[in-house]
Every structure is written in structure tokens, then in C-alpha cells.
N, C-alpha and C positions, 0 to 999 in steps of 0.2 A: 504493500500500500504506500503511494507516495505524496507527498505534501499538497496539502490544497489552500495552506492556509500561512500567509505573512504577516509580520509586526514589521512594520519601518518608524524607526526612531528619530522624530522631524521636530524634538522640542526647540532645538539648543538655539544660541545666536551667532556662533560665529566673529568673535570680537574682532580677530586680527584681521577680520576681511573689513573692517571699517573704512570707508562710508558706505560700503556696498548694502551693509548690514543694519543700517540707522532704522532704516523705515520698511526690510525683509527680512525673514531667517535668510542664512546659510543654504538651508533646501530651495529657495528660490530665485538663488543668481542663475542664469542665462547663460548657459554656453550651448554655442550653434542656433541661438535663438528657442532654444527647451530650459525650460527649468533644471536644475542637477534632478530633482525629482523626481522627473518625468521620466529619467531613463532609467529610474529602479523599477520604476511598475512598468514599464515596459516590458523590460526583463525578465518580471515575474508573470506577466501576462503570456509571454512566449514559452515560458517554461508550463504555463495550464496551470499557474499559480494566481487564480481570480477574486479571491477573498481576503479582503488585503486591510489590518488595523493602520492607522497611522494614529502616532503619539504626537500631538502638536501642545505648544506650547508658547514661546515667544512670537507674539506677532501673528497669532495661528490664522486669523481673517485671511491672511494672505495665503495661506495655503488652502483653505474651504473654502473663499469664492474659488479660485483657479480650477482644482481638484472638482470640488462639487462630490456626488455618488459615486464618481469613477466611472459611470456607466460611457460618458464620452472615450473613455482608453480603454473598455470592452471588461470591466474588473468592477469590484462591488466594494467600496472604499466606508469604514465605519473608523470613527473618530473615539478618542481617548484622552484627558485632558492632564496633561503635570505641573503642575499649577505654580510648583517650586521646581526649580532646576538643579536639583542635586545630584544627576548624573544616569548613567544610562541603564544601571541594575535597577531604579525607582523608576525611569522610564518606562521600563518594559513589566516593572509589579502592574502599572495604573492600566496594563492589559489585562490581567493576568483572568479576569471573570470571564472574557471574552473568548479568549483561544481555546484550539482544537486541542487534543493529545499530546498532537504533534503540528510544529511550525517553523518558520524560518524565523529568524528576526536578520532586519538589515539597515546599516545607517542611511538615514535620506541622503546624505549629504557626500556620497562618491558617487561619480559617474561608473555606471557598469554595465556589460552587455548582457544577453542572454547564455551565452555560451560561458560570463565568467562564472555563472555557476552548474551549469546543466556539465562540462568537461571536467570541472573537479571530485565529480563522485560524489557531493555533497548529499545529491536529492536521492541517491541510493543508499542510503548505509540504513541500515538494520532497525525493524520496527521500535527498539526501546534504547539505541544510543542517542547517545550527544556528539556533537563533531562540532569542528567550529573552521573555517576557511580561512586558508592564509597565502603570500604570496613575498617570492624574492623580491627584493624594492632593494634600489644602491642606496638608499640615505636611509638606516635606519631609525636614525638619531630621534625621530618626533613621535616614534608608534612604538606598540607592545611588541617585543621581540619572542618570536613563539621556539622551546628548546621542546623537540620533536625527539622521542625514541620507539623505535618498531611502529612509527605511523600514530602513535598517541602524543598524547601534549604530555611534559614531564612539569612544563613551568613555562611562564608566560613573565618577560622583565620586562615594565615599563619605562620607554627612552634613555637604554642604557649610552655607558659614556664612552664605552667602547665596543667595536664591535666583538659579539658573541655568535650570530646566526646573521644568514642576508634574506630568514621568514618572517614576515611582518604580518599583525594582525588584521585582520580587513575590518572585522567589526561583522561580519558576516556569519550568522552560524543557523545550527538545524538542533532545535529541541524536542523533547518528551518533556511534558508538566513538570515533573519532577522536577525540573531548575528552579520552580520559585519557594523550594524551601531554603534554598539556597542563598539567596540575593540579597547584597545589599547593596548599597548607594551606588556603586561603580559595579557595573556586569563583570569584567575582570575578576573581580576579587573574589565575588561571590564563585565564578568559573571555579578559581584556585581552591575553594573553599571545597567545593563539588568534587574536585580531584583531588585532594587532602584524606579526604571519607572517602577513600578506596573506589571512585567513580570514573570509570573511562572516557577520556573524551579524544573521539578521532581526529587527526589532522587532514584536510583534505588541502589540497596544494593548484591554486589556478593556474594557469596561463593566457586566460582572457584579460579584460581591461576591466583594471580599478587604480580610478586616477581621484585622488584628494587634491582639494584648493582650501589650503592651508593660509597662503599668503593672495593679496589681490593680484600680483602677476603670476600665480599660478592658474589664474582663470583665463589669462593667451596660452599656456601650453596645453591645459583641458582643450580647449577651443580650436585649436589647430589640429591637435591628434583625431577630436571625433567629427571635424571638418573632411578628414581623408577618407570615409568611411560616408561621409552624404550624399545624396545622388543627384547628381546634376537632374535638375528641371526648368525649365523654362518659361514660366507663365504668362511674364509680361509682353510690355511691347519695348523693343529695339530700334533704335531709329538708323536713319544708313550712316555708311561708317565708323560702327559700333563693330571694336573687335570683341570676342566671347574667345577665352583660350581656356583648357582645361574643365575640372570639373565644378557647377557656379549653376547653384539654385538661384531663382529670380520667382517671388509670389506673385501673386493677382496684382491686377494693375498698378503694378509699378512699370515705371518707364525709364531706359537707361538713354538718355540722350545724345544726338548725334556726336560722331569720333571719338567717344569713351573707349579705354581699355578695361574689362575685367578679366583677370587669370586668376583660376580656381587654385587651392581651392578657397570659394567665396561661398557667403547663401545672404540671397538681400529678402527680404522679408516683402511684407504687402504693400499694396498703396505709397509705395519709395520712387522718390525725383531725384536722382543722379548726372549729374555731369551739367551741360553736354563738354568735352571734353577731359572729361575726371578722369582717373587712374584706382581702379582698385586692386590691390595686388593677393596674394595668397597669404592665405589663415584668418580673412578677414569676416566677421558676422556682422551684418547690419540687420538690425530691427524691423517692427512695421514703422509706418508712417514719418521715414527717416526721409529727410534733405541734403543734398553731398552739393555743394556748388559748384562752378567750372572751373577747370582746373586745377582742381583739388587732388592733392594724391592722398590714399590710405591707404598704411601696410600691417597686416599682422596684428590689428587691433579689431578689439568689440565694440559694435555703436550700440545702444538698447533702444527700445521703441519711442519714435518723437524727438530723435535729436535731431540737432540742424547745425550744419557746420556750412560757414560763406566757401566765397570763392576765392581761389588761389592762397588754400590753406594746404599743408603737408602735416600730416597725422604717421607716428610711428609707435608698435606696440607700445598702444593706449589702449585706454579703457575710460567709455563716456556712458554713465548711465541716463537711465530716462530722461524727456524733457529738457536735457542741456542743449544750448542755444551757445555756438560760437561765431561770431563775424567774420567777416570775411581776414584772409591774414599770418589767419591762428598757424603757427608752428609748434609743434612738440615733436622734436626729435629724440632718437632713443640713445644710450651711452651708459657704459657703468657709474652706477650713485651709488651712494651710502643709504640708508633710510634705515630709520628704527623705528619698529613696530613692537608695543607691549612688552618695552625694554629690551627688545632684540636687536642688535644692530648688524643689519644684511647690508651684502655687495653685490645688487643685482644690475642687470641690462633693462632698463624696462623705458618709458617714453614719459605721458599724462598720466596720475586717475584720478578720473573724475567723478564726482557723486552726481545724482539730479537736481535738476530744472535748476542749474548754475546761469547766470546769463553772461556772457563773455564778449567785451567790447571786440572793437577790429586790431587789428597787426600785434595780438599778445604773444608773449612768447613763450613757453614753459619748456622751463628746464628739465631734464632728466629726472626720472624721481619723485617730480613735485605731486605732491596727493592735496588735490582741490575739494573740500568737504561737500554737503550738500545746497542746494540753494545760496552757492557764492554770487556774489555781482562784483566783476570785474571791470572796471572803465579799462578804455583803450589805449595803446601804446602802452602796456604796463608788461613788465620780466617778471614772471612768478618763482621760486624757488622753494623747495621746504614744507611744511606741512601748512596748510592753511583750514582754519576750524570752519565747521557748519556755519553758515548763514553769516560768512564775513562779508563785509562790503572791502574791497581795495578799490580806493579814489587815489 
């Protein structure tokens, strides 16, 4: 008998992805133009996994209007509420009335395909084990490190300081009831707790895609990897001298404008006004009801739904969410910066980010790095640099 029934864990916020996170969880940033969500119930959808709990929490309106029944993604979607956020073993108790014998639980918040779990053996193992899903990842430094002997878990180290194993925990597993004698505050622990008391728990080992957005410039490398995997469609309209190279989704009436370049892979959403003459290069997602002005180039970056960037801007792996308005101008070029985030200080490659409905004067320029908050108003001719807070005005 195999699994019919999932818990996805969709309370948390996501702090380090701020501004992205001010006014969404975590489970509903946007890469390829899907929520990170959408591709777990996908997933389990494909797998004949229809009967699906989510645990919401922070922000949860935003995932129950989106979501709704689930009946729109073919799955039957019933709600759970953790009112406090004390971690993911309390998460999955505030199910605990609800679930089957046997279920999956899985975080909202990694993108994963159907094959990451259907090829790991997970949804086969034995009517009354536990197993839990894990996968080689080169940095293990930020997840639970899983020590595997004869295919069982022996111990599970969280973000050790050195390496021990290259198996990292997904957050993914397949239970029997029997776990919620177990649990407390952190699923982890309570796990250990299970295996302590003489309790087996298998290791099953992916090779499918589970990609975590940890940091905001991890959501261009999500964004680009499950770009390679979209399928070119074509819905709008093209005007002449409009090159299309590669593979490059285009929705309903949007219009890419006479002598545009786009080379896949791209996916522009609905009702989008591009160019005429713009450049969209690969790894790029634009939203619905986005505006690109002429001669505008963009590479490697995510636009979200309603942005509008002028004419003869250059945009490089950035990131603009909703409702931001740039004039025409705008440069963010991409280059290694420093930035700290929640007292972490990274040396990344990255360009803009931007929070929503920012309004941004003409010819700004932003530095590498710079994270522009929510609802900033920028006057024109201004060099940004550095972190700039929600709802600043720079005059």
C-alpha cells in the first residue's frame, strides 16, 4: 500500500530572504514565475499523492487565497494552523488529528521535482517504517548532516563545522503515526529521539532536484536551473524583426516588440510590453503584467508581476519584486560585494534587490549588492549602495 496522503510545512518566514519576505512567506517567492510551492504539490500530485495538509502560519492569507482547495492543481488541499513558530516537530503535531497511518511530510519551501522522490525508494519502503530523504549537496555547512550505516540513519549533526558526510537532510521524509509520540519543537530531534528507542529509520538517497533559497541571490540560481527544464511556448504576439533564440515561454497577450532579442532560456508571463528593441538574455523570468522599455537589456534576473523598468536601462542578476517602477536609465550591474545578512557576512556576485512597489527616479544607478527595501522612493540621478530600509525616501 503506498502513500496517499502529505503534510507540507508552509508556517515559517524566511528572515534572511528579506525584503522578499516582509509582506510573503518563504513558500511564496517566485521562481520561473511559480511559487516555490507550487512545485511540491506538483510533485506530489505526479507521484498520485492528492490529499495534501499544509501547515500555514506567517502570512498564511497569502498562501489560501493562491492555493484555495487545490482543486485548480488536481489535489484536495486542507489547512492547519501554528499559531507560534517554534519549529517544524510543532509544525507537523498541529496535523497530527488529521493524517493517515501513513504520510509524507515535506518542507514548502525547496523546489523539487516528481522524480526527487518517486527515484529515491522513499514511497516504497515497508508498510510500518520511517525513512527520511536525503541528498549529497557540496556546502554542507547550513543543513543537518545525515551519518548513514547499512542504509539506516545512525545520527543526524546539525551544520557541522567541519565536514563529516556530503548527505544533507532535505526535510523530506515518509511516516507511520507513531512519530508523534515522539516530537518535539524541532522534527530533528524528536527523529533522534525515535532512533535512540531502538526505532529504524531508513535512508533513502535522491538524485532528483532539491534546490533551497537560503539567501535572496539564491533565488537566480533556483530560477535559472528550473528555467532549463521549461518549455518553450509561444502565446503572444511578435512583431517583425523580433529574434526568439533558444528555449523562451511568452503568455497570452503579451507583445514583444519590433527588433527585440530574447534567448532562452526566458519565460515572460501574460499581458507583458517588451522592447521594441530590448534584449532579454538567459535565466531570465518576467512576471504578468510587466513593462521592459527600449533598449533595455536584462540578464539572469527575476522581474515579479507589475514591474516596469524605462528605456535604455541595463539590469544584471537582479531581482525586482512586484509593483517596482524604474525610469528610464536604471543601471544595476552585477560584480562581487560584501553584504551581511543576519550577521553573516557573504562575498557574492549578484547585481539589485529589490523589494515592491519601490518607485525609482531616471538615470539611478545601483551598485552591486545594494538591497533596496520595500516601497523605497528614489529621486533621480541618485548612486545607491548598501542596504537601504523599507519605505525610505532618498531625495
Amino acid at each position: 500500500m503506498g502513500f496517499k496522503q502529505a503534510v507540507v510545512l508552509a508556517a515559517g518566514e524566511g528572515e534572511r530572504l528579506k525584503p522578499f519576505t516582509a509582506s510573503k512567506p518563504k513558500v511564496m517567492i517566485k521562481v520561473a514565475n511559480k511559487p516555490i510551492l507550487q512545485y511540491v504539490v506538483e510533485a506530489l500530485e505526479r507521484n498520485g499523492i492528492r490529499r495534501i495538509i499544509f501547515v500555514v502560519g506567517y502570512k498564511k492569507e497569502k498562501i489560501m487565497d493562491y492555493f484555495e482547495d487545490g482543486k485548480a492543481l488536481g489535489v484536495e488541499i486542507e489547512y492547519v494552523v501554528q499559531k507560534h513558530l517554534l519549529g517544524t516537530g510543532d509544525a507537523l503535531r498541529q496535523a497530527e488529528g488529521k493524517t493517515d497511518k501513513r504520510f509524507l511530510v515535506l518542507p514548502g519551501d525547496n523546489v523539487i521535482q516528481a522524480d526527487t522522490i518517486s527515484d529515491s525508494g522513499l514511497l516504497d519502503i515497508e508498510e510500518n517504517e520511517n525513512a527520511i530523504l536525503i541528498k549529497a549537496h557540496n556546502d554542507v555547512s547550513k543543513y543537518g548532516v545525515v551519518m548513514v550505516e547499512n542504509g539506516m540513519v545512525e545520527d543526524i549533526i546539525e551544520k557541522p563545522s567541519k565536514e563529516i558526510s556530503n548527505l544533507v537532510n532535505t526535510g523530506i521524509y515518509a511516516f507511520e503515526k507513531g512519530i508523534f509520540k515522539f516530537l518535539e519543537d524541532e522534527l530533528t530531534t524528536g527523529l533522534l529521539g525515535m532512533i535512540r528507542k531502538g526505532n529504524r529509520v531508513k535512508a533513502c538517497e535522491t538524485h532528483g532536484a532539491w534546490l533551497d533559497a537560503v539567501y535572496p541571490w539564491d533565488i537566480l540560481s533556483l530560477n535559472s536551473i528550473v528555467l532549463r527544464e521549461n518549455p518553450a511556448k509561444v502565446e503572444g504576439k511578435i512583431e517583425r524583426g523580433v529574434t526568439i533564440d533558444g528555449r523562451v515561454a511568452i503568455g497570452k497577450k503579451s507583445v514583444i516588440r519590433a527588433n527585440s532579442y530574447v534567448k532562452g532560456p526566458v519565460i515572460i508571463g501574460e499581458n507583458c510590453e517588451i522592447g521594441p528593441n530590448a534584449c532579454i538574455f538567459p535565466s531570465t523570468s518576467i512576471g504578468n503584467d510587466v513593462t521592459i522599455g527600449a533598449f533595455t537589456e536584462i540578464k539572469n534576473s527575476v522581474l515579479t508581476d507589475m514591474v516596469k523598468i524605462g528605456s535604455f536601462s541595463s539590469i544584471q542578476d537582479s531581482i525586482f519584486d512586484s509593483g517596482t517602477y524604474a525610469e528610464g536609465g536604471f543601471i544595476a550591474r552585477s560584480e562581487e560585494a560584501d553584504i551581511e545578512i543576519g550577521g553573516e557576512h557573504l562575498r557574492v556576485k549578484i547585481g539589485a534587490v529589490v523589494g515592491e512597489y519601490c518607485e525609482i527616479g531616471s538615470n539611478v544607478i545601483a551598485s552591486p549588492g545594494v538591497i533596496i527595501g520595500n516601497r523605497c522612493r528614489i529621486k533621480s540621478m541618485k548612486e545607491l549602495s548598501g542596504k537601504i530600509p523599507d519605505g525610505s525616501w532618498v531625495v
